[in-house]
N, C-alpha and C positions, 0 to 999 in steps of 0.2 A: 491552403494551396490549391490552384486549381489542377485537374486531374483529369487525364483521360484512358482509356481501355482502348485496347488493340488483340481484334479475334482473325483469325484468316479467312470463317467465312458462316456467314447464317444464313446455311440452305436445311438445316436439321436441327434437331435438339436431341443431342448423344450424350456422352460422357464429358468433353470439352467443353461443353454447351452448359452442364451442370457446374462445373468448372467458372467459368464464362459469370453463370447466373449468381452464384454466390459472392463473388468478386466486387458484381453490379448491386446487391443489395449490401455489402461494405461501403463502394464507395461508387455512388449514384451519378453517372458521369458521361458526357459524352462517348459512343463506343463507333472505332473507324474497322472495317472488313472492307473485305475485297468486293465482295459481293452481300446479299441478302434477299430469302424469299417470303415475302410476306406473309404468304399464308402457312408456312410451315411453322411461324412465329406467334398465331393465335391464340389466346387464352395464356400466351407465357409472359414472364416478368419484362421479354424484349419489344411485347406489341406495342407501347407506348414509348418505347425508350430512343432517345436521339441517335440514332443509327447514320450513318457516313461511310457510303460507298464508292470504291474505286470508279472509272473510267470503266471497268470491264465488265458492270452493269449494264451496259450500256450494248453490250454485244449481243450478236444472236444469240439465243439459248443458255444464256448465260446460269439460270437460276437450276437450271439442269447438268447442261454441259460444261460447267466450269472449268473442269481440270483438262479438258482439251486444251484453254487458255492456260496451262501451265506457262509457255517462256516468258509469259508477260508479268505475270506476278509477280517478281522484283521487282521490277520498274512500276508496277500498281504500287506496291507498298509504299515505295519513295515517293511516292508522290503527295502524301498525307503533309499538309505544315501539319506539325505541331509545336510551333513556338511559340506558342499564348500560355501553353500550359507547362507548369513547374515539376510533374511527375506523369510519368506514363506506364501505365502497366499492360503490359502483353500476355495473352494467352497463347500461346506458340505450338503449335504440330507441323508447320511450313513453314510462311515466311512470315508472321506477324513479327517476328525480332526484330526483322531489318527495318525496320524505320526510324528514320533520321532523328535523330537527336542533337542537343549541342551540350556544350559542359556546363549552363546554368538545368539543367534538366535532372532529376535522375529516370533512370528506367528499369525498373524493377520485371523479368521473365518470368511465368508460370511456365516450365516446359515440359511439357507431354511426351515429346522425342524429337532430337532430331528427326529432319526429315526422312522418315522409314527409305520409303521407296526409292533416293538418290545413295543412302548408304549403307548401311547394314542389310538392307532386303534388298540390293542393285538389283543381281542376279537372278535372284529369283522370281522380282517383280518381270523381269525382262522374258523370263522364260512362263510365269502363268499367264502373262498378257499375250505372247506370241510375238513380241520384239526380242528376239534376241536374235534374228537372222533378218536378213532379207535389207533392202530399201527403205521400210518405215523402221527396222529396229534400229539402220545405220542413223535415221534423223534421231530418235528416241537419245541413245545413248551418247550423242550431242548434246543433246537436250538436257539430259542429266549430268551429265559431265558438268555445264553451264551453271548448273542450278546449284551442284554439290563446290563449284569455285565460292560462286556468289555467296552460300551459306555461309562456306566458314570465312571469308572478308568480313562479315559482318558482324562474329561474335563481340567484339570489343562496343559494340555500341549498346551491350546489355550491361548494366553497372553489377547488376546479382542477379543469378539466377534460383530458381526455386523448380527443383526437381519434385514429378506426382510419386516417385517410389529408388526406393535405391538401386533396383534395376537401372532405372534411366539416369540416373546421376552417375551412374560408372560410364553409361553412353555417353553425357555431355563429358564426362571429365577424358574418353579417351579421344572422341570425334572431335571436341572443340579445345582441350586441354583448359577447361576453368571445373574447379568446383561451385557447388551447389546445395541448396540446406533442402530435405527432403519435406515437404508436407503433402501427405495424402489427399487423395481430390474426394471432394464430399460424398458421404452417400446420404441418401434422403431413408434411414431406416426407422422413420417415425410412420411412412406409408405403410411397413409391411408387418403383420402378426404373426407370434410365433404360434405355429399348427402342430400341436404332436403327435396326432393322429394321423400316420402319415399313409397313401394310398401306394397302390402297386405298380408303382409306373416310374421310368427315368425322363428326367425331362434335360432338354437344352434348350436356350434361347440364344440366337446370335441374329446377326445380318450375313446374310448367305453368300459371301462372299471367301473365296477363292483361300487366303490364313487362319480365317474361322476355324479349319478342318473339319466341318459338317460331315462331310460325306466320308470322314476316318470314322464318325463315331456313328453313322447309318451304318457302312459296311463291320463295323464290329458286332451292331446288332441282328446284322443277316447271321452270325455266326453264332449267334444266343436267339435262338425266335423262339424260346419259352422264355422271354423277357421281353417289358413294353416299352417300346423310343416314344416320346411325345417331342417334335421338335416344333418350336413359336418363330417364327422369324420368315423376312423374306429378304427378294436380292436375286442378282443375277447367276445366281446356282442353283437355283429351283427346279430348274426345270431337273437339272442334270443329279440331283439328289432325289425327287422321285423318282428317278427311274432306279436308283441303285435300293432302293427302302422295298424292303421286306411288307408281309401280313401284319408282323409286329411294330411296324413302325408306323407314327400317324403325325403327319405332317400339318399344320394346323395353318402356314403361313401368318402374314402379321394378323394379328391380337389385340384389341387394345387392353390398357393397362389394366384392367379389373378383372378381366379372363388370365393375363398373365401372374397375375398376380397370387389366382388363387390355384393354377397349377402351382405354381412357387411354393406353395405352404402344404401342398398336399402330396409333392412330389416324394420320392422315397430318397434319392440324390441327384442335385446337379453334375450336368458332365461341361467339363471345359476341357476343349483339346487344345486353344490358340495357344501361342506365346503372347500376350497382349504385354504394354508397358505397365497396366495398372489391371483392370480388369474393374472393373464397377458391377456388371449384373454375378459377380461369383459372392461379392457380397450380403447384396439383395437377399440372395438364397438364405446364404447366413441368417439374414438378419428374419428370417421364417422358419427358423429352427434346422432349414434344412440342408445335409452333411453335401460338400462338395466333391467329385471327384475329377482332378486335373491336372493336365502335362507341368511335369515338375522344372517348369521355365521361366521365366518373365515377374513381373508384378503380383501374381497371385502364388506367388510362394510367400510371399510378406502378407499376406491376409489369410493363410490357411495355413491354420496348425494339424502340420502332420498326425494322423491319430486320433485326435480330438474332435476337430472340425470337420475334417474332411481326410481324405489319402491323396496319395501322387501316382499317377505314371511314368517311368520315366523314358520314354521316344515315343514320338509321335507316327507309332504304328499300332495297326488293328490289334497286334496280339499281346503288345503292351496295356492298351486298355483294357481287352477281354478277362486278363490276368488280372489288371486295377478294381473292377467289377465285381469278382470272385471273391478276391480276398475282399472285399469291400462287405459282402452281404456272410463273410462270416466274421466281421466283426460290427455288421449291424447295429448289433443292440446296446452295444457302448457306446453310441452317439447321442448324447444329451439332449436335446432341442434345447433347453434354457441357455447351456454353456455356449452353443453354436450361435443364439441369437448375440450374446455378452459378448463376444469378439470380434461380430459386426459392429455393436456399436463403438468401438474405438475409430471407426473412420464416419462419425456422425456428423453431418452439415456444421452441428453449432461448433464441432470443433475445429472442425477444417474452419472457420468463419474465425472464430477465438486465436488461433494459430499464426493466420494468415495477416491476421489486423495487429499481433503486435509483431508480426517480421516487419511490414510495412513501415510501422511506427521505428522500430529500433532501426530499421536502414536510413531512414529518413532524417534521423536526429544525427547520427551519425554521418551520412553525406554532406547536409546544411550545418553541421554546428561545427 
């Protein structure tokens, strides 16, 4: 059968991306995006790969400024034929769903989430962007309005969906009203060594962006400065998180992978304050022995065992975590590093690979037969 891949966009190589990449070493295949930047693509499985991009390429700024071209994105999507090919697979966080299919096709969804920012984060996204008032929030929530119609017309053109965690599967089954079979998105935990010798420092890594909540777990450590913050990451809240970091806190910006890697293993616990859908670097940790602490929300409640692995906070306030912390370092020494590495690997590439290749298969037999 011939086969094609649908990503919404290769300007990065994130969690999606890893998603994306293991999908394409399944099944090796033409892949259509909205956009794609070359060079953020090098040395990975997509530098060589038949890539097929929208019209929106083509735009100013595009490989940067993308999501300015937000209204046009439906219309990019639909614009892909894909009627040469007998199966399509999408990797979905926008709009890679929406594309046209006919009923000799099937189309199989990986979906990440619906789209955050048009429904479950509206609000919010409206108020940390600074559209929620004024002339451009009045076009904004247009805009989304438009996007959140478009999305859901479209759910019927996915034959099944494949939810990254049962979080997002209670999202697709309330936002779009279909079920979904959950298989967790890869982690690559053959990278990282379990370290038991663990040093005196808390780390976090994210992209410094605005849900992250970087700057809840900065200002939690202005309130502990006989404790070390190492944070890894960059993004457009740098600026605004060194100014709130303490003496204790050492901001390290992006890293690459060999330096993060080996704070990961040396680190004393990871902090995650997001709500993510899945959460892929709370794994990581995991999978280098080392114990998580994080907001008791989203996707990383299904990768972390209360107690064992890691603990919870539960609200995403400073004095929640300060407390999460506490109790965290008096129960220290019960944290295994072997057991913590073992429960990472449940979300191991080969199995998300093994998983995903016979949903494929059994949807397949079943649609055609």
């Amino acid at each position: 059968m011939k086969m094609a891949l649908v990503h919404d966009w290769l300007t990065t190589l994130a969690g999606a991306e890893k998603v994306l990449e293991a999908i394409y070493e399944l099944y090796p295949s033409p892949i259509y995006t909205l956009i794609k930047d070359e060079n953020k693509l090098k040395a990975s499985v997509f530098e060589k790969a038949d890539i097929r991009t929208s019209f929106i390429q083509k735009f100013p700024n595009a490989k940067t400024k993308y999501r300015n071209y937000l209204p046009f994105f439906p219309l990019a999507i639909e614009q892909f034929d894909l009627a040469e090919y007998d199966v399509v697979i999408s990797s979905s966080h926008a709009v890679a769903k929406g594309v046209i299919t006919n009923s000799n096709q099937v189309h199989i969804c990986y979906c990440h989430t619906p789209i955050r920012y048009a429904w479950d984060l509206y609000h919010k996204y409206l108020e940390e962007t600074g559209l929620s008032r004024g002339v451009r929030g009045f076009i904004a929530k247009i805009i989304l309005h438009y996007i959140r119609v478009w999305d859901y017309t479209t759910v019927n053109r996915v034959d099944y969906f494949v939810a990254n965690s049962k979080y997002v599967a209670r999202r697709i089954r309330k936002i779009y009203r279909r079920e979904s079979t959950v298989i967790y998105p890869p982690v690559d935990v053959s990278k990282f060594e379990v370290y038991t010798r663990k040093g005196d420092f808390y780390l976090t890594v994210s992209r410094l962006v605005p849900y992250k909540k970087i700057d809840l777990i900065v200002e939690a450590f202005a309130k502990m400065p006989d404790k070390k913050l190492i944070v890894i990451g960059d993004g457009p809240e740098l600026g605004k998180i060194r100014k709130k970091a303490g003496k204790n806190v050492e901001i390290l910006g992006y890293q690459p992978f060999e330096v993060l890697r080996e704070y990961m293993r040396s680190a004393k616990a990871f902090i995650f304050a997001a709500e993510e859908d899945f959460g892929i670097v709370p794994v990581e940790a995991q999978a280098c022995g080392t114990p998580v602490i994080a907001y008791r929300r989203g996707g990383v409640t299904e990768s972390v065992i209360d107690g064992k692995t890691g603990i919870f906070f539960k609200e995403q306030t400073v004095d929640s975590l300060v407390e999460a912390i506490k109790t965290f370092e008096k129960l220290e020494d019960k944290f295994d590093p072997l057991e913590i590495r073992k429960n990472a690997e449940r979300f191991s590439k080969d199995k998300f690979k093994t998983e995903f290749k016979r949903f494929v298969e059994e949807k397949l037999e079943e649609y055609f037969c």
